[in-house]
VOLUMMAR-878864 format. One record per residue (C-alpha): residue in three letters; x, y, z. Coordinates in steps of 0.02 Angstrom, whole numbers, plus 50000, padded with zeros to 5 digits. Each point is the difference from the previous one (the first is absolute). Example, Ala and Ser with C-alpha at 12.3 -4.5 7.8 and 13.67 -1.06 7.14 Angstrom:
// VOLUMMAR-878864
Ala506154977550390Ser500695017249967
END
This chain:
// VOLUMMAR-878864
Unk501405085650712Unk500155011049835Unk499284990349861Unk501634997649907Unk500634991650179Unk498714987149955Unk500054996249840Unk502114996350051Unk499794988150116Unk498354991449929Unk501194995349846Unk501664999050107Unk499514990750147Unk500434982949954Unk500374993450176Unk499355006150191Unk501675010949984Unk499185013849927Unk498434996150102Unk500965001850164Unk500845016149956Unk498345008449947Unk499414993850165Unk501575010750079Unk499335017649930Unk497934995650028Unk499984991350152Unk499155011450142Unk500875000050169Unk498824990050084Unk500294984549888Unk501845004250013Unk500024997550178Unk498914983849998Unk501324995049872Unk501515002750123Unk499154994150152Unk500414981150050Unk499134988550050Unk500594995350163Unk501154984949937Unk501695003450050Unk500955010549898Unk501864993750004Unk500545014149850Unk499445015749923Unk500535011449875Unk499225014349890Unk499544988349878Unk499134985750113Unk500204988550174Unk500234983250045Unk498604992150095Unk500234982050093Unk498204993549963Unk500324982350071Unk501814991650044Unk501114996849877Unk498735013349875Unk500165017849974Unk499045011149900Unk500875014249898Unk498545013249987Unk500755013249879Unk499435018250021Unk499955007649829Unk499035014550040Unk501725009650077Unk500604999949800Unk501204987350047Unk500084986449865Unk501594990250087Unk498524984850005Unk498185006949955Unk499264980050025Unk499644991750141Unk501244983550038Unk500544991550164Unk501454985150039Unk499314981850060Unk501324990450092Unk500324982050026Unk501424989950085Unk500854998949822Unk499385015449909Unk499315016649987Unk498745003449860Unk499905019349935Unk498595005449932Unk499845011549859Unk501415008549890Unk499645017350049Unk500025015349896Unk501895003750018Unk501494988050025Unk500265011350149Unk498204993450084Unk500594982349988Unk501695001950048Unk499365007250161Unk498714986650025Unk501364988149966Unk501085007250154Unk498624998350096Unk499874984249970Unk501834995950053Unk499875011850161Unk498384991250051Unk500234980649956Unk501994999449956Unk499584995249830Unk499975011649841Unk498404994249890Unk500224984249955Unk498285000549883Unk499075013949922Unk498265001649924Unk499255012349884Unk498235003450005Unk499715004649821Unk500715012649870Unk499635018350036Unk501635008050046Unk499875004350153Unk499624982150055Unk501654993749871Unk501075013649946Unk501285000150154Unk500214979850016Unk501895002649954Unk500165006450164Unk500014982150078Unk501534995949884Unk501705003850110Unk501184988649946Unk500124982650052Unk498365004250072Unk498584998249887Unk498194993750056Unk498964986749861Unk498785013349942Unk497964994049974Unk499245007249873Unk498754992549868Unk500585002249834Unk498635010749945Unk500625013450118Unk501974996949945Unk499595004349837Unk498785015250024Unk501265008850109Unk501304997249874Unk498895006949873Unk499175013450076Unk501065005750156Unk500805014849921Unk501625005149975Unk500864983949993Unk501194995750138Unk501324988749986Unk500174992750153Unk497894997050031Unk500044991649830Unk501364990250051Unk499214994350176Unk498274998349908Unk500834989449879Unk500244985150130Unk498425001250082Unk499294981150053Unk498224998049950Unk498594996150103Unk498884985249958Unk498735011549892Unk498554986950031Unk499855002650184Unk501225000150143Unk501815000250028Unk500784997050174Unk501395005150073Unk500894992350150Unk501095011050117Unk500194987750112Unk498514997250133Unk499055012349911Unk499384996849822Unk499205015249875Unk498694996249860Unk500225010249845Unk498384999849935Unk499655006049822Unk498565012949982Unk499625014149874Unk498665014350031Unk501255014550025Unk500944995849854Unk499814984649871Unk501514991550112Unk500145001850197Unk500654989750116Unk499344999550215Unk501034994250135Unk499154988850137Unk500504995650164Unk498824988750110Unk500775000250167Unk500155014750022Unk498405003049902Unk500715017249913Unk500055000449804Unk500745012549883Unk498785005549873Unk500865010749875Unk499195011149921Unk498254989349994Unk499815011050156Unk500255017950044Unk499555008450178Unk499185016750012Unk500715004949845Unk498804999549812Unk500874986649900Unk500934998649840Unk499014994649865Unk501175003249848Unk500104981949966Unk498794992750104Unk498574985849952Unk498775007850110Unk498694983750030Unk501644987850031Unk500645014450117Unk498464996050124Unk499964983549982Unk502124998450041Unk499615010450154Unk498804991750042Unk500854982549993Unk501255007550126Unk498915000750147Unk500064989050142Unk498894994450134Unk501324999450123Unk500915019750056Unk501425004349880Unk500995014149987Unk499925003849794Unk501395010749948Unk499445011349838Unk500805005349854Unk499885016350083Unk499255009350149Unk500034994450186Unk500074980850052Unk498354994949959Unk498604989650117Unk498474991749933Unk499055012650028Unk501145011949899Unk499934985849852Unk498035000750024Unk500135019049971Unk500884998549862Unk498974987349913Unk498465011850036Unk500855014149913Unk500294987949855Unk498324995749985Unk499365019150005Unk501245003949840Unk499284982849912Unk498145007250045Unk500205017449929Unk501144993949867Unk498604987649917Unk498715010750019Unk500825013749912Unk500604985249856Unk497994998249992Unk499515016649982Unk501425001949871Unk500935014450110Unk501905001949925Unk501124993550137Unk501085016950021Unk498115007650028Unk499434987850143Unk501614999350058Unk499985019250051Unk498244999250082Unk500464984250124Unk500345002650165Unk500314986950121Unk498634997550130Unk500615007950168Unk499614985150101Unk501734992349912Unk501025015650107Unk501485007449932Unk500694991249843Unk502085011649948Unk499665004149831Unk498395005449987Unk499995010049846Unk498894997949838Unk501374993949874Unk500144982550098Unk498274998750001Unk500005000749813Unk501474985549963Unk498714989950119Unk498685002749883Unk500974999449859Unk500534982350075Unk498164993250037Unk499615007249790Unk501654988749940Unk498974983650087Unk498335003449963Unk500365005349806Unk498925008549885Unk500085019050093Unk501105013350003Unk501574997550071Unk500775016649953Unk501025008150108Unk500365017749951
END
């Protein structure tokens, strides 16, 4: 990446957007095809721009594929059915990416979303929610109101009908959980932040599966634009069972314990080198550039130096008094 390429999308990449297109252009093949490659759930759709798994009955995972340049959904986001509703999860990138989640829904349970949740702001996760909106058919949308009001200030340009659908967004109980009842199967909303100062989990207990956002990413270097890097671990870390789940990221494959595991290890490498480089009074863009990830983690999509650097840049923001500089 030409310098110039860097310094653009170090001050333009607001939201995982930018981070996933990057990821597009950089990503080797091998991570590509780890990326496409599913997981052995049963895949009930698939297009260019992601599939449908069925994880457990009435749940299905959609595990978006960004790295084809397709931005139709670029998050991860599934459907949970009940007798007397289907809850979507996520808003998408594009209207387009819900609207097609949306007829899934309807060719899969008979029911158009009757519920939708959004994750947290970054547009990819929020920008697309008007997509649920088709007439007399409109889902209650879940969102707290710290991410409502960051994606209508920062999700740029403004769009009419996502400010409208944002604008009648029911919020969450910010002090701990929300559920939701979709008849014989109930969903806790449960308010986090680590990823961003706002996100919101979705937690199923039988079936044990639970939708992390983007708390959790799968083989692919995380987003750490807005990230609290300490509250990160410790959110991820809360969202481990004892019992098997099925954990479906914010992006990547389906995840497993194990997979969470990995990623908490990789976490914990970044928080190593990143403090002792805050000690030794290293400028973040510097340590940044000489990490590398250890290669008993495996293949993590984006592994290029100028992600690296937001993570240390990150770690500087929480542990004050160093240089946070990103050039």
């Amino acid at each position: 990446m030409t310098d110039c390429t860097r310094r653009k999308f170090l001050a333009d990449g607001v939201s995982c957007a930018a981070h996933l297109a990057l990821a597009a252009h950089l990503a080797p093949e091998a991570v590509r095809a780890l990326w496409a490659q599913a997981t052995g759930n049963g895949v009930v759709a698939s297009e260019p721009f992601g599939r449908l798994e069925q994880v457990a009955e009435g749940v299905w995972a959609l595990i978006s594929t960004p790295l084809s340049g397709d931005r139709t959904t670029l998050c991860n986001g599934g459907l949970i059915a009940g007798r007397s509703g289907v809850l979507a999860v996520e808003g998408f990138m594009t209207p387009e990416g819900a609207r097609w989640l949306a007829g899934k829904s309807r060719e899969l349970t008979g029911r158009w979303p009757t519920h939708a949740v959004i994750t947290h702001y970054h547009a990819d996760h929020s920008n697309g929610v008007a997509g649920y909106r088709d007439g007399d058919r409109s889902p209650t949308t879940y969102a707290t109101a710290a991410t409502r009001a960051t994606a209508l200030e920062k999700n740029l340009p403004v769009d009419d009908a996502r400010r409208e659908a944002l604008s009648v967004v029911t919020m969450p109980d910010e002090s701990g959980a929300t559920t939701i009842d979709l008849g014989g199967r109930t969903v806790r909303l449960v308010t986090r932040r680590g990823h961003t100062a706002s996100d919101v989990t979705l937690e199923l207990e039988d079936p044990s599966v639970v939708f992390t956002g983007d708390l959790v990413w799968n083989a692919m270097f995380p987003n750490y634009v807005d990230a609290m890097p300490t509250e990160l671990a410790k959110a991820t870390r809360a969202l481990r069972r004892a019992r098997t789940t099925t954990y479906v990221p914010g992006h990547g494959p389906v995840a497993t314990d194990a997979d969470v595991g990995r990623y908490l290890a990789m976490l914990g490498e970044v928080e190593g080198a990143a403090r002792a480089a805050h000690a030794r009074g290293t400028p973040a863009a510097e340590a940044g550039a000489a990490f590398t990830l250890s290669p008993s983690l495996g293949e993590w999509a984006l592994f290029n130096k100028v992600f690296f650097e937001r993570a240390f840049a990150a770690w500087y923001r929480e542990l004050g008094g160093g240089d946070a500089r990103q050039p």
